[in-house]
C-alpha positions as CSV (number, residue, x, y, z in Angstrom):
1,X,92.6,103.8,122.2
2,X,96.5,104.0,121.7
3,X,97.9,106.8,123.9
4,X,100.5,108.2,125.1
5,X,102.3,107.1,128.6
6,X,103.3,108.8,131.3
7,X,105.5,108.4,134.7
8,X,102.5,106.7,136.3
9,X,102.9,103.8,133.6
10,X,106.2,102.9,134.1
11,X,105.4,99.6,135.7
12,X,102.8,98.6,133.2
13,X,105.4,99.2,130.4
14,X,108.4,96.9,132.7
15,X,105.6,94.4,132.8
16,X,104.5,94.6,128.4
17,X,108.4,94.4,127.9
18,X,108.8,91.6,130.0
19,X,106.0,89.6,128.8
20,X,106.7,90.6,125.2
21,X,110.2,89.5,125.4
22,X,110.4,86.2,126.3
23,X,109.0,85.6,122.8
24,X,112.6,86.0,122.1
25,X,114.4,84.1,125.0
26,X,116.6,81.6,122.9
27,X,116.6,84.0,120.2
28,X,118.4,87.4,121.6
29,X,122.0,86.5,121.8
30,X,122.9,84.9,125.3
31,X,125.4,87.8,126.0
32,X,122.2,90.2,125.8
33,X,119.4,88.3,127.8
34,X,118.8,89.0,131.4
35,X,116.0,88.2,133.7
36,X,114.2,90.1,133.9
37,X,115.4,91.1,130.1
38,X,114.7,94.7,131.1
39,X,115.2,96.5,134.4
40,X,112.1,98.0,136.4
41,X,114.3,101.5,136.0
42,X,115.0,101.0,132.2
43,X,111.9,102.5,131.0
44,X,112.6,106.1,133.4
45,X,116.3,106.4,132.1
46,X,114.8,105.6,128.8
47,X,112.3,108.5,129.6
48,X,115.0,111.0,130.8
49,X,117.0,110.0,127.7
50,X,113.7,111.8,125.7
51,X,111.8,108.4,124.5
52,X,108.1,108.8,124.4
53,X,106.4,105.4,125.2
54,X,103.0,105.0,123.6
55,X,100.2,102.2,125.1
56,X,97.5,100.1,124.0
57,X,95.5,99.6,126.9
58,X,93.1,97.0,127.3
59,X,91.6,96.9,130.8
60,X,94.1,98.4,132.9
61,X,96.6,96.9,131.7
62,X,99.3,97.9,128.4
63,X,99.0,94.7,125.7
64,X,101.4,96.9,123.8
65,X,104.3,99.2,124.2
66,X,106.4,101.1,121.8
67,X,108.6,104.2,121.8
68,X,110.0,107.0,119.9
69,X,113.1,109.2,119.8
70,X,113.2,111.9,117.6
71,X,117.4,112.3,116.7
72,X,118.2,114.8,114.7
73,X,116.0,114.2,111.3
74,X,115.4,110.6,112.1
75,X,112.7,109.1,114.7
76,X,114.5,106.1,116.5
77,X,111.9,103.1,117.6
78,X,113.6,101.2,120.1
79,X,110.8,98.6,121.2
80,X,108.0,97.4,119.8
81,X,106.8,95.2,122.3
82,X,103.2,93.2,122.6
83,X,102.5,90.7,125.4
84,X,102.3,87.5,123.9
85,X,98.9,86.7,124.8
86,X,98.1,90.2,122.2
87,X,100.1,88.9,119.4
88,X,99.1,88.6,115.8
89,X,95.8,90.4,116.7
90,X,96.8,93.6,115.2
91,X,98.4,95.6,118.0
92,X,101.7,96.1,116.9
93,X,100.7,97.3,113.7
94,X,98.2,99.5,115.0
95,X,101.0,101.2,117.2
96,X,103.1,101.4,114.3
97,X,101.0,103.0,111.9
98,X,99.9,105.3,115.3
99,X,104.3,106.4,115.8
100,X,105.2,106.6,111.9
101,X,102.1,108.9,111.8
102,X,103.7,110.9,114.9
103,X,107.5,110.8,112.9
104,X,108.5,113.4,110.2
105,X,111.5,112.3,108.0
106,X,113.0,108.4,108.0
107,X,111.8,106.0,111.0
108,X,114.5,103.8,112.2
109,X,113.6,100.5,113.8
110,X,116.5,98.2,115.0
111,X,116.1,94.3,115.9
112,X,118.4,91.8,116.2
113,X,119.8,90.1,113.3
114,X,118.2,86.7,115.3
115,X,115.1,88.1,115.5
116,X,113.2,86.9,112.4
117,X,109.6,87.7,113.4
118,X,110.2,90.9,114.3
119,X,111.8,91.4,110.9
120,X,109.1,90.2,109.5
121,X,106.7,92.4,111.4
């Protein structure tokens, strides 16, 4: 089911980062928060920039994004994103397990400090 994205999914990953983020408006330091919290071109530069976004579709639509960088020895995560309607169902870790499967050597997943459910995750 999980797969991997491609230019033709760029606008169903702006709309799972969206959604998924404003779990976190309130939460991601003021300074950091825009609306949209992500820009419609974000996801591309991130692209160019040699992320690999991974899906978990559920009738046309993403209910979960998250992406890898491989830098050096170490696989970056950047987001780990599931639309709020999709949380706590088992998504997220299901793409997680799917990219630390995909990694070889130390993952590294950031957050912000704020952020106490995704720590938890």
């Amino acid at each position: 089911m999980i797969r991997r994205c491609e230019d033709r999914d760029l606008e169903l990953i702006f709309a799972t980062i969206s959604d998924g983020a404003g779990a976190y408006k309130g939460i991601i330091p003021a300074d950091c928060w825009a609306e949209p919290y992500r820009t419609r071109e974000k996801p591309k530069h991130e692209i160019d920039e040699g992320f690999v976004f991974w899906g978990f579709p559920l009738n046309r639509i993403l209910i979960g994004a998250m992406d890898i960088q491989k830098v050096r020895d170490v696989t970056r995560l950047q987001h780990a994103t599931v639309r709020t309607g999709s949380q706590k169902q088992g998504v997220g870790a299901e793409l997680l397990s799917h990219l630390k499967r995909l990694a070889n050597g130390p993952v590294r997943i950031g957050t912000w400090a704020e952020a106490a459910r995704a720590i938890r995750f």
